[in-house]
C-alpha positions as CSV (number, residue, x, y, z in Angstrom):
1,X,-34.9,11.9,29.3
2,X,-31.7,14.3,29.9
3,X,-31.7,17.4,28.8
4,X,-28.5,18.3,26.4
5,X,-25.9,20.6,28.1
6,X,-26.2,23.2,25.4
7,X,-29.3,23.4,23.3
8,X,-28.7,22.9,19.6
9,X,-29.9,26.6,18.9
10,X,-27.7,28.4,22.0
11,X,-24.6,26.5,20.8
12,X,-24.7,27.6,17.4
13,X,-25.7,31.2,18.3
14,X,-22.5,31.0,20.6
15,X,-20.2,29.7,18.0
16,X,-21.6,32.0,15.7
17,X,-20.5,35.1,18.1
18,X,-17.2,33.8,18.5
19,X,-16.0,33.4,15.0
20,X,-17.2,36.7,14.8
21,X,-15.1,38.0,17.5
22,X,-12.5,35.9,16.4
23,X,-12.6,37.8,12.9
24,X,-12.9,40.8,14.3
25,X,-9.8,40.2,16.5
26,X,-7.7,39.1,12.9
27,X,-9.2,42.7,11.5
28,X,-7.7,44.8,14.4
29,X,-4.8,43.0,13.7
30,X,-4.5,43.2,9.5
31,X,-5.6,46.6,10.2
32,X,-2.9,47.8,13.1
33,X,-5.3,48.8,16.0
34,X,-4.2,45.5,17.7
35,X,-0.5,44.8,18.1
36,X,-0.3,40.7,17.2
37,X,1.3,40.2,20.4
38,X,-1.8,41.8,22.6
39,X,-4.1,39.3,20.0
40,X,-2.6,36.3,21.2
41,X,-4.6,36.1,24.6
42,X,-8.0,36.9,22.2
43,X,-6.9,34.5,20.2
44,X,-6.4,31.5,22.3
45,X,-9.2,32.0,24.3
46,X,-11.5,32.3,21.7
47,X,-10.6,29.5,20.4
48,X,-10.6,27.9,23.9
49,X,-14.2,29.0,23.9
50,X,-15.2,27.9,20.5
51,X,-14.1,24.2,21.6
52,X,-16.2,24.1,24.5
53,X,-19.3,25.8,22.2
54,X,-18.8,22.7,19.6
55,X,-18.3,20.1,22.3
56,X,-20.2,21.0,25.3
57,X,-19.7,17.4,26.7
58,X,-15.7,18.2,26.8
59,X,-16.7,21.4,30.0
60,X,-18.7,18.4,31.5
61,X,-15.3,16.7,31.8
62,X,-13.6,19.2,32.6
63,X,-16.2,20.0,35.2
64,X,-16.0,16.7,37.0
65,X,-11.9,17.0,36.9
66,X,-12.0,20.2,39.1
67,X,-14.6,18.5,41.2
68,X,-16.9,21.2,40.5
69,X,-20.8,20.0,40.1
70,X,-22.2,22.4,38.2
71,X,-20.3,22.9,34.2
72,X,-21.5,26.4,34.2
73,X,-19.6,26.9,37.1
74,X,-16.7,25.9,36.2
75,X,-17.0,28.3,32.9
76,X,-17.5,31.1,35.4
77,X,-14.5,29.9,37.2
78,X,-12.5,29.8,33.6
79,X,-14.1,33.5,33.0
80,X,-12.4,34.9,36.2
81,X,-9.2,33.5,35.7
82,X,-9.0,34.5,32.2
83,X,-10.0,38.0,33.0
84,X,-7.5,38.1,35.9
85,X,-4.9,37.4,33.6
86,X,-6.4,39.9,31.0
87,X,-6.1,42.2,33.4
88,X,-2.7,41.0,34.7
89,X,-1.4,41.5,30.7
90,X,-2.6,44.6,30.1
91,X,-1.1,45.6,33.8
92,X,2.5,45.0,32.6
93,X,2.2,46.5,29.7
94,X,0.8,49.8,30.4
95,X,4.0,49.5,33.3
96,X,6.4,49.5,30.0
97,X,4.6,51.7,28.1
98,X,4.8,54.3,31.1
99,X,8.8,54.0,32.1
100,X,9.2,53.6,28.0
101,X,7.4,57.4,28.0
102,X,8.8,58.7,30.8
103,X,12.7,57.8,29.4
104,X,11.1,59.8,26.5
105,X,10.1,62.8,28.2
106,X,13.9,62.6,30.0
107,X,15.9,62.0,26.8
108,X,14.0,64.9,25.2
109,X,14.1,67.4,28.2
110,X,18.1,66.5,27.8
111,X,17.8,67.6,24.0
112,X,15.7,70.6,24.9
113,X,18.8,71.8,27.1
114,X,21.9,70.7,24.6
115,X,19.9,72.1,22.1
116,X,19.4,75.9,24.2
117,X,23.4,75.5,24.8
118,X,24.2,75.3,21.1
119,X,22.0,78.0,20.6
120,X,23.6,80.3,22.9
121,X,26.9,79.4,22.1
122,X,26.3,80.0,18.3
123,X,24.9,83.7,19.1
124,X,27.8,84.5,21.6
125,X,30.3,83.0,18.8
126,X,27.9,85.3,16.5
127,X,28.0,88.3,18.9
128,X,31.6,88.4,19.6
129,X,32.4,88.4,15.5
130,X,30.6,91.7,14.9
């Protein structure tokens, strides 16, 4: 007899977790700690993930299509590149985020100084009337 890929009780425990996460995900979103654009990756591969949970048979395939023997490997394998492109995302956007803040800091260093200039022009204009 052959034991099943994913026992009845482990797979719905799993896809239990991940609609979970994957309404937790949509509340970080309604609720603006998540930008909708950062929830895409979360979204997708939960839902990637929630596939493979409900049709264990389909990372078999998938399995023997990267040549790899073992299916758990080739979740493993899935894991690593998605967090290498988690990690790739969140990379570039802490990149913009920095040069976005640091034109920030210059544009209001730049106000800071054409602000002191008005300033002392208005109390030289204001000295030299009295």
């Amino acid at each position: 007899m052959t034991h099943p890929l994913l026992p009845l009780e482990l797979q719905i425990a799993a896809c239990a977790m991940l609609i979970v996460f994957f309404g937790w995900v949509l509340y970080l979103v309604r609720f603006q700690r998540l930008s909708l654009r950062d929830s895409l990756l979360w979204l997708l591969s939960t839902g990637a993930v929630l596939v493979f949970a409900l049709f264990p048979g389909l990372l078999q395939s998938l399995a023997r299509a990267l040549a790899v023997q073992v299916p758990s490997n080739a979740l493993f394998a899935l894991g690593i590149v998605y967090l290498t492109l988690n990690v790739l995302s969140l990379t570039i956007a802490l990149a913009n985020a920095s040069t976005h803040t640091r034109r920030l800091a210059q544009e209001c260093a730049l106000l800071r100084v054409e602000i002191a200039e008005v300033r002392s022009e208005v109390r030289s204009r204001d000295g030299a009337a009295s």
